[in-house]
N, C-alpha and C positions, 0 to 999 in steps of 0.2 A: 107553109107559113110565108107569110108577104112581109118584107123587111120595105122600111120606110128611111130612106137615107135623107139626114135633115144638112141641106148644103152650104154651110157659111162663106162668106166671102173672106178674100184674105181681108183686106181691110177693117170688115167690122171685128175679126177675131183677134189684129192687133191693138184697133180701139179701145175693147172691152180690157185687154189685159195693161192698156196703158191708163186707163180709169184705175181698175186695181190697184198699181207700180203707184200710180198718183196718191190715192189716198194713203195707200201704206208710207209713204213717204210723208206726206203731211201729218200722219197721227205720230213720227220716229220724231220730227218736228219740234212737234208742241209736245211730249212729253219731254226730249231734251231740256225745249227751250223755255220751259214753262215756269220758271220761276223770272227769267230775264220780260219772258211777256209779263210776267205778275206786274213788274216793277212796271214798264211802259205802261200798260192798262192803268196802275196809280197815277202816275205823272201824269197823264192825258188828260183822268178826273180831277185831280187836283190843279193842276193850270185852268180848265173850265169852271172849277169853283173860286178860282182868285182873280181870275179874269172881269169881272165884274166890280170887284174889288178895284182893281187899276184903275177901270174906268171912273170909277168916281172920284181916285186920286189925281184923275189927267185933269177933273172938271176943276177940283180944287189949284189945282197949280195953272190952270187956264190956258187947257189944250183944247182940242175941238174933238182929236181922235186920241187915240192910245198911242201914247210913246215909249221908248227903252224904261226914260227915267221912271213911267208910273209904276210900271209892271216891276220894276225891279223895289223901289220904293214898296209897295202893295206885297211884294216876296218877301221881305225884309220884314215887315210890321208884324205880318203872320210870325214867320220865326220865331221873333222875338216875344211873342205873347205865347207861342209853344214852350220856349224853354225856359219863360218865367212863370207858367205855370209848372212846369215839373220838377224847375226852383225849389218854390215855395212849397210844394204837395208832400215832391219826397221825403226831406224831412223829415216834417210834421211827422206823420207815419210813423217813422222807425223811430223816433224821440216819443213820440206818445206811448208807443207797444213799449219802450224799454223803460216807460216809467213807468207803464202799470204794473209790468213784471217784478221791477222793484219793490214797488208797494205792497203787489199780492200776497210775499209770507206773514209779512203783520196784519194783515188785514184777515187771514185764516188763523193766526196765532191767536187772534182777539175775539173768536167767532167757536162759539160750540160744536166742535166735532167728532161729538162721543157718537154719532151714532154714523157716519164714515169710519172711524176706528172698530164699529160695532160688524161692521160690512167689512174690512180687512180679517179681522180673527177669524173670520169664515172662510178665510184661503190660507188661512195660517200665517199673517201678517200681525205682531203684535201690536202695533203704533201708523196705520196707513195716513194718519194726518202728518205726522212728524217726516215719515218721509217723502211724501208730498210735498211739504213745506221745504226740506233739505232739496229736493231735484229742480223746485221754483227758484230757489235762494242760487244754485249754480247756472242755471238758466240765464235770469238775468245777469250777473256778473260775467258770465260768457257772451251775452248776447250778440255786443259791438263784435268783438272779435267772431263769434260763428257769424255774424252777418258780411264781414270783411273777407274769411273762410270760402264761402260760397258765393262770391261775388270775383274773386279770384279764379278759384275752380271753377265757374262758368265764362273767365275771361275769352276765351274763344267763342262760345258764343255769342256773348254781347260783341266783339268784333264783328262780325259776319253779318249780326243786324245792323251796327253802326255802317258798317261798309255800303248796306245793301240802302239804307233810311241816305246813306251821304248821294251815293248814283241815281236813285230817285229827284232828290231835292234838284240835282243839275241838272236830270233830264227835265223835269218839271220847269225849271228858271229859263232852261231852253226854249222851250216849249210854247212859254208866257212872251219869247222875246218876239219867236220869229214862226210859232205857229198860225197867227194870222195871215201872215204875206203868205205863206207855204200854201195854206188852204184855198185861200185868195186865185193865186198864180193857176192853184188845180184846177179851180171850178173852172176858170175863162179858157184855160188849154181845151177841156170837153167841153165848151160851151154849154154850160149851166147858167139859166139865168138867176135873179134874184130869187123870183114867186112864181107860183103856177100862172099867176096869170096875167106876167108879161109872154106867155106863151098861145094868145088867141091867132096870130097868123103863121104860127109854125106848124112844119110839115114833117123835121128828122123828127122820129124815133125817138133814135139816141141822144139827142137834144133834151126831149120831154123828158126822156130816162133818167137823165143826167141832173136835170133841174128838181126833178122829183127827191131824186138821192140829196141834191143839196138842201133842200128847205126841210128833207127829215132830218138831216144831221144838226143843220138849225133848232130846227124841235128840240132836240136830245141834246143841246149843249143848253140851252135855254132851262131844259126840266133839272139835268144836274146842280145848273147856278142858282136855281128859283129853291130846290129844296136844300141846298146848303146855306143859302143865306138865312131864309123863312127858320132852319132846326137853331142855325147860333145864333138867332135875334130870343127865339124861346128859351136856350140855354143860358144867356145872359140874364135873360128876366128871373129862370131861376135859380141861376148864381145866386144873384142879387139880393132876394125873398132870404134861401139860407144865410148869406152873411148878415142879414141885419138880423134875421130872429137869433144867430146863434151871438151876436153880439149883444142884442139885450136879454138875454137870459146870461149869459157870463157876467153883467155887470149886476142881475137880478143874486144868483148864488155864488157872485164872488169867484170865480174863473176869470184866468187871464183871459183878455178880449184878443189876443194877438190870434187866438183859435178860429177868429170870424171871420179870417179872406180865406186862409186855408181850404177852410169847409164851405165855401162860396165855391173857392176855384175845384172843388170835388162834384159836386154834382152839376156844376157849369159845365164841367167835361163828360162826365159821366151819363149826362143828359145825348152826348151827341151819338151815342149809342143807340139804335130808335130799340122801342119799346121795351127791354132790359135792363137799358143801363140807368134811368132813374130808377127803378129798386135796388138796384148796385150802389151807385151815390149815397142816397138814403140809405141803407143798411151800414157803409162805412164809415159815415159821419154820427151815426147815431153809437156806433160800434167805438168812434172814441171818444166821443162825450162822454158815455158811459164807462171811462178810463178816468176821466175828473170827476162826474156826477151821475148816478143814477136817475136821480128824480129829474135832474136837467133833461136829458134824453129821453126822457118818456114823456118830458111836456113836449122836445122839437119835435120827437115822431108823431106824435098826437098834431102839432101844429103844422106838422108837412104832409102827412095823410088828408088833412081838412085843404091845405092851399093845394097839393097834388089835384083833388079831386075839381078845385074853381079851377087850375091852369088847363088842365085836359077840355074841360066842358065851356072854359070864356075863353081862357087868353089863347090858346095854341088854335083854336077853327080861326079866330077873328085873324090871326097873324098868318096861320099857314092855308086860311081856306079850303079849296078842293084841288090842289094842283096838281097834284098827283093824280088823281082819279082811279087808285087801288083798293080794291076790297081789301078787308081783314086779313082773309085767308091769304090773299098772293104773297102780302106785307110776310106774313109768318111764315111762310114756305121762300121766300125767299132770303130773310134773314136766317134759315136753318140751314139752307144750303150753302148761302155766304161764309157763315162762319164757321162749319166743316173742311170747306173747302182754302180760306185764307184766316181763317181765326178769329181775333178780335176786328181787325178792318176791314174781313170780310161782310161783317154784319152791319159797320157804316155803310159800303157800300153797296150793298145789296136790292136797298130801296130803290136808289136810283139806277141801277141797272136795271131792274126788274121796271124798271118805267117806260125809258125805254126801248125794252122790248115791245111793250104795250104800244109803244108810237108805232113801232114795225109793223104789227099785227093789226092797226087803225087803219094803215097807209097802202098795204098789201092792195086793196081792191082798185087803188087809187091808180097802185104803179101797172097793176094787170092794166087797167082802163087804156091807158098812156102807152103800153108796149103795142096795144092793139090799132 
């Protein structure tokens, strides 16, 4: 038998095992560090979505470029329309749920329930409305306190989110201050031009390379700003739609009207969810109308399934266009995996990751071209 001796060199047999060392090193990395990247990866996106914002606040105060003051002004506006909606929203909520609670044993006391009590005797329960009604009747009178209860008992972790929502906002305000000069100072150290094509008499390479990398990074801060402004200019508009119709229907069956910014600032937000979260919105609002009025709430959802149906098919192409340029499917396979992977904000942000990526895999042929 003929033995075939295969000869490596030292070198390639330390390379290959420093590849290995490499990666196994980098994946001990990001599973450690994976929650601290979660937060930078937010801040990044969200400094590229206010960013924009600033600049408009520089045009109004009569700057030419972006200053300290817009960006911080433009960080500050934000905020404060964050925690005056969760003001206004909370509340609402927990004062509506503990009034209907209230309400609901009289409301089954006054309502025929021989044949719930006919469905009890079947498990050998003499009276199943009456105790029903008793377990309702303790419910609400507990409520305040089990909701006080469990907001306590989960004080640790609401810390840990506040902790983690406070190191974001800084890294983000940082971000907004001095990530322009930072990016700035990078590109010109690698000599990156502006455009591909201040690059007709150039010869580096790593020049083309470089400039390549910077005008897709431009692409991808441009897609994040373009699709968060385009979602909250929609989300406004359907703010707006719910608080007037739920304010002329309270004034139509006599409901307090103070219910119509509330349920504005609900599907306003709710909306910025992509494709989910206005049936989240709409189900909540509808969910406590129907805590003051039934017949109310069957006309809003009847009058929000008919505007839903005009905003998707007029107002959202005319306002959001094609900017994105994502099929159906990627939109939903990317919101599935956002939001497994980071939860609720993962399926904000999802969209626009998933975008792009899509510039990456445009630009690919571009950068081959250029290395060559």
């Amino acid at each position: 038998m003929s033995r075939h001796i295969v000869e490596i060199e030292t070198k390639t047999f330390v390379r290959f095992w420093l590849v290995i060392l490499g990666f196994a090193l980098l994946t001990f990395f990001v599973v450690r560090a994976s929650e601290a990247l979660a937060i930078i990866g937010i801040a990044i996106l969200l400094a590229i979505a206010i960013r924009p914002f600033a600049l408009k606040v520089d045009n109004l105060i009569g700057k030419n470029k972006q200053s300290n003051l817009a960006s911080v002004l433009a960080y500050l506006i934000v905020l404060l329309v964050i925690a005056t909606i969760i003001a206004v929203i909370g509340p609402v909520i927990v004062n509506e749920f503990a009034k209907f609670l209230s309400s609901l044993p009289g409301m089954m006391q006054s309502s025929d329930l021989s044949a719930l009590n006919d469905i009890g005797k079947t498990f050998g329960i003499e009276s199943l409305s009456t105790e029903i009604i008793h377990s309702i009747e303790d419910l609400s009178k507990n409520f305040l306190s089990i909701f006080g209860t469990g907001v306590v008992s989960g004080i640790s972790t609401v810390s840990s989110i506040l902790a983690k929502a406070g190191i974001t906002l800084v890294i983000t305000l940082f971000l907004l201050l001095d990530g322009p000069s930072i990016m700035e100072n990078m590109w010109s150290k690698i000599g990156a031009k502006k455009s591909v094509q201040d690059l007709k008499d150039e010869k580096d390479s790593e020049v083309k390379v470089a400039t390549e990398a910077r005008v897709i990074t431009t692409k991808m801060a441009k897609v994040v700003s373009t699709f968060v402004s385009k979602q909250v200019s929609i989300a406004i508009i359907d703010g707006l739609a719910t608080g007037f119709s739920v304010f002329a229907l309270c004034l139509i069956f006599g409901v307090s009207a103070n219910l119509a910014i509330p349920m504005g600032m609900i599907t306003m937000t709710f909306y910025l969810i992509p494709m989910f979260g206005q049936v989240i919105g709409a189900g909540l609002v509808t969910l406590i109308l129907l805590f003051n009025n039934p017949l109310m709430a069957l006309i809003w959802l009847a009058f929000y399934i008919v505007y839903g149906f005009i905003e998707v098919n007029v107002f959202a192409p005319k306002i959001q266009g094609n900017a994105l340029k994502l099929k159906p499917v990627v939109v939903l396979v990317s919101i599935t995996i956002g939001t497994y992977m980071f939860g609720l904000f993962g399926a904000i942000i999802a969209i626009p990751i998933a975008a792009c990526m899509k510039i990456l895999i445009d630009e690919y042929p571009t950068i081959r071209k250029l290395r060559k």
